[in-house]
C-alpha positions as CSV (number, residue, x, y, z in Angstrom):
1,X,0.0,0.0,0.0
2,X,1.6,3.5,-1.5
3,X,0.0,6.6,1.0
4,X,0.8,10.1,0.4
5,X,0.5,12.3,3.0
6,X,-0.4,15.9,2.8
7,X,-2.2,19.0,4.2
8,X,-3.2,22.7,3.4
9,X,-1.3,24.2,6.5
10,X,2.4,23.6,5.0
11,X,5.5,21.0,5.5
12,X,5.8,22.2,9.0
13,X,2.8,21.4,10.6
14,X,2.6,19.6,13.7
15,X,-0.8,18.1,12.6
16,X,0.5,17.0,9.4
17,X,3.6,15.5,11.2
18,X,1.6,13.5,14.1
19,X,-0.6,12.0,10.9
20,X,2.0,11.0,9.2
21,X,3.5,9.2,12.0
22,X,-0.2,6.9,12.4
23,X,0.2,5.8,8.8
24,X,3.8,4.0,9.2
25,X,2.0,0.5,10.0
26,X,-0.1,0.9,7.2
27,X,2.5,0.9,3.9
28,X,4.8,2.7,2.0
29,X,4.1,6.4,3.6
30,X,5.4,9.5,1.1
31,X,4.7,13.5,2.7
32,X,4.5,16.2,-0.3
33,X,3.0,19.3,1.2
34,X,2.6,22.8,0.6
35,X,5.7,25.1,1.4
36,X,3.6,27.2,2.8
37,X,0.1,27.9,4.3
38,X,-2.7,27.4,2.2
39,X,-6.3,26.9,3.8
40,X,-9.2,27.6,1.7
41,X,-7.2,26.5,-1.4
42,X,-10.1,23.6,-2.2
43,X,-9.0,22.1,-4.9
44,X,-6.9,24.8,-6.6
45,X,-3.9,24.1,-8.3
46,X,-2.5,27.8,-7.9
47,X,-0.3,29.7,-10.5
48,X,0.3,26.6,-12.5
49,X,-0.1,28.5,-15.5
50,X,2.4,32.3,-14.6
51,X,4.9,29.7,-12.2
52,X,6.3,26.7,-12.2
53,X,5.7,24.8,-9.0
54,X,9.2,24.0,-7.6
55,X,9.6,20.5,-5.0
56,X,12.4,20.2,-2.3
57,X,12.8,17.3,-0.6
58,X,13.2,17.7,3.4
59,X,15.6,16.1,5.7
60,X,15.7,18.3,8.8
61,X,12.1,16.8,10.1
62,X,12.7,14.9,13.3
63,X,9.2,13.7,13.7
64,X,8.9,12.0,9.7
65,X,12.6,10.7,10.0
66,X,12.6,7.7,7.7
67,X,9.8,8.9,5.5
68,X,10.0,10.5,2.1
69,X,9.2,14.1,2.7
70,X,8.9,16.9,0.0
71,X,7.2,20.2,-0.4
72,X,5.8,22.1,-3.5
73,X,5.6,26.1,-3.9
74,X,1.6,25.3,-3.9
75,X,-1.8,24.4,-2.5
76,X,-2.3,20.6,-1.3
77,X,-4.3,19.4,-4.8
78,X,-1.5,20.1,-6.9
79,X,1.1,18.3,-4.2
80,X,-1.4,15.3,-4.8
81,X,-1.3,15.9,-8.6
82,X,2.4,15.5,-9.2
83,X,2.5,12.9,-6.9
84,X,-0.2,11.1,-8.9
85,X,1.9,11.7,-11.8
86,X,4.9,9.9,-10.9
87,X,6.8,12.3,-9.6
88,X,7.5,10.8,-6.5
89,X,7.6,6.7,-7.6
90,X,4.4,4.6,-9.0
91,X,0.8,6.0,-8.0
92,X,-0.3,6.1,-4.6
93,X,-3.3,3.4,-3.5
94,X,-4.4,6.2,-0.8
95,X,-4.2,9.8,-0.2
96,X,-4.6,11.1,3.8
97,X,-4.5,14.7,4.3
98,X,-4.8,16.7,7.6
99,X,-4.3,16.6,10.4
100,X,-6.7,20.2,9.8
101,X,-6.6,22.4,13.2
102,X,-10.6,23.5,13.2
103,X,-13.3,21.6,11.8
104,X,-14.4,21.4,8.1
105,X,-17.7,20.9,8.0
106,X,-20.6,22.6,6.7
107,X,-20.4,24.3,3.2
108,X,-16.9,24.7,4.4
109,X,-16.1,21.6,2.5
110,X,-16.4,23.5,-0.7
111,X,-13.1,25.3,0.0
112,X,-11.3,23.3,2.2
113,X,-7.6,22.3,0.8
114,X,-7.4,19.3,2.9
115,X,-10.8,17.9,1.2
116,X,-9.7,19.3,-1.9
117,X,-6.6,17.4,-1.8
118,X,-8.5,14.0,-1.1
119,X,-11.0,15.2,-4.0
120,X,-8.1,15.6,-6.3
121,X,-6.7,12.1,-4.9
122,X,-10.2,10.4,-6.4
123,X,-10.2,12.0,-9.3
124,X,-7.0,10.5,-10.3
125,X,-7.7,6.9,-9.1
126,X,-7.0,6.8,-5.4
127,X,-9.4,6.9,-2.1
128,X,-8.8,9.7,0.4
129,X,-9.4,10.6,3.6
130,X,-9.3,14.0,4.9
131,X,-8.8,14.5,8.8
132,X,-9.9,17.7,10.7
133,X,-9.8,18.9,14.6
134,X,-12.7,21.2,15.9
135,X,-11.8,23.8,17.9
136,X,-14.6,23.5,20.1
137,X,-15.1,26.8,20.7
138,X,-12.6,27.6,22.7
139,X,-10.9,29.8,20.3
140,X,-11.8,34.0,20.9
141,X,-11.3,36.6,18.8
142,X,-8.1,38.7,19.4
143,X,-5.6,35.3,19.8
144,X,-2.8,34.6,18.3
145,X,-2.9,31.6,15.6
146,X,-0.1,29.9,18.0
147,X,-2.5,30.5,21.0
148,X,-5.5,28.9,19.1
149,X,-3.8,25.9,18.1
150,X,-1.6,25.5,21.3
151,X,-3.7,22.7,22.5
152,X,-5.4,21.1,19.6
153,X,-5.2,17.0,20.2
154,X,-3.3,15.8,17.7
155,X,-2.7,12.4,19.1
156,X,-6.7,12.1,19.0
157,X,-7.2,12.8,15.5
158,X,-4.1,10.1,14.2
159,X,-5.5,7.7,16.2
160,X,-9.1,7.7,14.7
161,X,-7.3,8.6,11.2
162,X,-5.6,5.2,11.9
163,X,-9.3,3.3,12.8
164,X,-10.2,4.5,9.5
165,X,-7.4,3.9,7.1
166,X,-7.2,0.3,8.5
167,X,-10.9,-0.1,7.3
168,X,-10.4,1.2,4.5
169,X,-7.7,-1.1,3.5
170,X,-9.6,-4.2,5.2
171,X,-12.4,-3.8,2.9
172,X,-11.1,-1.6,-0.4
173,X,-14.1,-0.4,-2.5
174,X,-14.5,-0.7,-6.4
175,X,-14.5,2.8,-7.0
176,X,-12.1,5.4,-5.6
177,X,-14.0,7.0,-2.4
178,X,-13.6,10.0,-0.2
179,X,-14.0,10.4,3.8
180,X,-14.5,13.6,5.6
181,X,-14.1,12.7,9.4
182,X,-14.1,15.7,11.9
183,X,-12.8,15.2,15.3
184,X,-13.5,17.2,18.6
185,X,-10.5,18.8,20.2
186,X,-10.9,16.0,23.2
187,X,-8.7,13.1,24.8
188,X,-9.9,9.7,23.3
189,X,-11.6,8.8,26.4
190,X,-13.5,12.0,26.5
191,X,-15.0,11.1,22.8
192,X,-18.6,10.4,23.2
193,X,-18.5,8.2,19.7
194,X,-19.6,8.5,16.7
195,X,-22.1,8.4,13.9
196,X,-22.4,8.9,10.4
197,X,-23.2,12.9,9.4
198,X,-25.1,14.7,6.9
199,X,-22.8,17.8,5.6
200,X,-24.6,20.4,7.3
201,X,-25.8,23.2,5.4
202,X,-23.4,25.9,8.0
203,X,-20.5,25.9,9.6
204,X,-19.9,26.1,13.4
205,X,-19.5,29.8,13.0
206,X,-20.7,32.6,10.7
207,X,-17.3,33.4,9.3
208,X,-18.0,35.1,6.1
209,X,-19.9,38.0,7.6
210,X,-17.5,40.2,7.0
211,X,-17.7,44.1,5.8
212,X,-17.5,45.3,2.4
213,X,-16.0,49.0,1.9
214,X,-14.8,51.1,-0.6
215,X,-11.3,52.8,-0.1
216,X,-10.1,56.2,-2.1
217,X,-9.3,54.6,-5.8
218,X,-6.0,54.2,-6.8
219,X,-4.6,54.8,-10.5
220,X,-6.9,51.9,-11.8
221,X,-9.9,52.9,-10.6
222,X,-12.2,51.7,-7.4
223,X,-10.8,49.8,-4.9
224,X,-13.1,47.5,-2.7
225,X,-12.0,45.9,1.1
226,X,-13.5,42.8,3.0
227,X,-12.9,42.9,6.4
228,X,-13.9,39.3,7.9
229,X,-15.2,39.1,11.6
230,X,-14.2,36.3,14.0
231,X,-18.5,35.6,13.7
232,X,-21.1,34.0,15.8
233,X,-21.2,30.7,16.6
234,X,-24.1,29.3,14.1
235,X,-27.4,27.7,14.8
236,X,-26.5,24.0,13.3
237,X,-29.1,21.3,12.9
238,X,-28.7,17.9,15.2
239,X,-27.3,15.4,13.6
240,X,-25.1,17.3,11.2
241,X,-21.3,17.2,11.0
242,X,-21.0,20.6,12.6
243,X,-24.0,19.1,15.5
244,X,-21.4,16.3,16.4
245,X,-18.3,18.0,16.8
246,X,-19.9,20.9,18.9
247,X,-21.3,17.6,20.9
248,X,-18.2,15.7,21.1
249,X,-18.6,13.2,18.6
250,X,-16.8,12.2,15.6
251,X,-18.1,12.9,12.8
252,X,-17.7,11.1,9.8
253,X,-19.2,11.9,5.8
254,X,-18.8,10.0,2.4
255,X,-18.4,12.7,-0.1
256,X,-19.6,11.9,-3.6
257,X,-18.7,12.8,-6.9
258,X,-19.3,16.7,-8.4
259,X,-21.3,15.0,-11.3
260,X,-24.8,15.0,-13.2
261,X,-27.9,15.5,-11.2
262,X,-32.0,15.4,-11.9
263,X,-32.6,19.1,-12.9
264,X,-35.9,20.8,-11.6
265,X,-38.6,19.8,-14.1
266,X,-39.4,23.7,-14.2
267,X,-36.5,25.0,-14.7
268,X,-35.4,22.4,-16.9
269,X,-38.1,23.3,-19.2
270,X,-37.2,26.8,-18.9
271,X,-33.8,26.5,-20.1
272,X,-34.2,23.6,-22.9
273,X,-37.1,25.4,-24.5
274,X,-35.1,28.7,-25.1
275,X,-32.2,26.1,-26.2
276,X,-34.3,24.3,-28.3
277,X,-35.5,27.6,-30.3
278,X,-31.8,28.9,-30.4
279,X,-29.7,26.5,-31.6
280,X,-31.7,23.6,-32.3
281,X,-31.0,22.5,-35.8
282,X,-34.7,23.0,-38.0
């Protein structure tokens, strides 16, 4: 079993470091990360067409020692595409990315890089599983990102990443498939299970409330400003992935493919009959 390792919060991160450490036992374990921070990357594969990406490999890692480690100059789904690509030895069976300090769940999973790099993962022929920590709601506005992930269990969220991967590879599936499994910021013994979650339609807290203002216009013209909030904590419904974390539960999601879906007869009909008297051959 080939597994590549990687995150969205860069080579350095202890997160990424203590999940790469639960996947020895499982195979043939290869970390290609971001140089550098990139949350909310999803699936991007940056400035692939104004730069070339550049890999390093890293030596100076005490906690991978023994492992192939490299980082790329860019976000996590292009780490998993040149791995995918041979760049680092034959295809990888598995892709695990995280360990993710705060939960993605909600419509978060739309621009998360550590789902995007499992995403990425399936769509070139490999299963993934993409490992996030809640915060619980400890962190305040005003701290330092040091303070806010000074005590964030990372020991908790490898271990269940291990559960899962060993399931994974105990019963393989036909089709490449893709796990999002949020874990609360507790000691193992303090977990109060799990269950299988519905993607909630929030996240744990209203961050994109931010405020939109104009500043004085440069040469170019009008300049616009968003200044994001630390937010609210959200209203999420029970039984959702954001519900279990906040409750001190694992939460764990299949994500399916981005493919075809039954339109709305309504609209459907809207939109083929001005199609159909457009450019409909006569």
């Amino acid at each position: 079993m080939r597994i590549l390792v990687t995150n969205d919060d860069g080579i350095d991160s202890l997160g990424l470091h203590a999940l790469a450490d639960a996947m020895r036992p499982f195979g043939e374990i290869t970390v290609v990360a971001p140089a550098s921070e990139y949350s909310g990357a999803g699936a991007s594969l940056g400035t692939l067409n104004f730069q070339e990406p550049i890999a390093r490999p890293h030596h100076d890692i005490t906690a991978l020692e023994g492992l192939d480690v490299w980082s790329i100059t860019g976000p996590p789904a292009l780490c998993v595409m040149y791995a995918q690509l041979g760049s680092f030895g034959e295809p990888f069976d598995l892709v695990v990315s995280g360990i993710n300090p705060g939960q993605n769940v909600g419509w978060s999973v739309y621009h998360s890089g550590t789902i995007g790099a499992a995403l990425t993962g399936r769509n070139r022929g490999a299963s993934g599983l993409a490992m996030s920590i809640g915060f619980n709601g400890n962190e305040v506005e005003g701290q330092t990102w040091g303070q806010i992930v000074e005590g964030m269990k990372w020991h908790t969220g490898a271990a269940i990443a291990a559960q899962i991967v060993e399931g994974m590879i105990a019963s393989p599936t036909e089709t490449p498939t893709v796990i999002n499994c949020n874990v609360p910021n507790r000691e193992l013994a303090e977990l109060q299970g799990w269950q299988l979650a519905e993607v909630g339609k929030e996240p744990p807290r209203k961050l994109t409330q931010g405020t939109l203002t104009e500043s004085d216009p440069d040469d170019e013209g009008r300049v616009f400003k968003l200044s994001m909030d630390w937010g609210k904590a959200s209203d999420v419904v029970e039984g959702t992935d954001a519900w279990l974390v906040r409750n001190d539960m694992v939460s764990v999601s299949w994500l399916g493919n981005l493919s075809h879906t039954t339109p709305p007869e309504d609209q459907h009909s809207a939109v083929s009959g001005r199609l159909d008297t457009h450019i409909n051959p006569t």
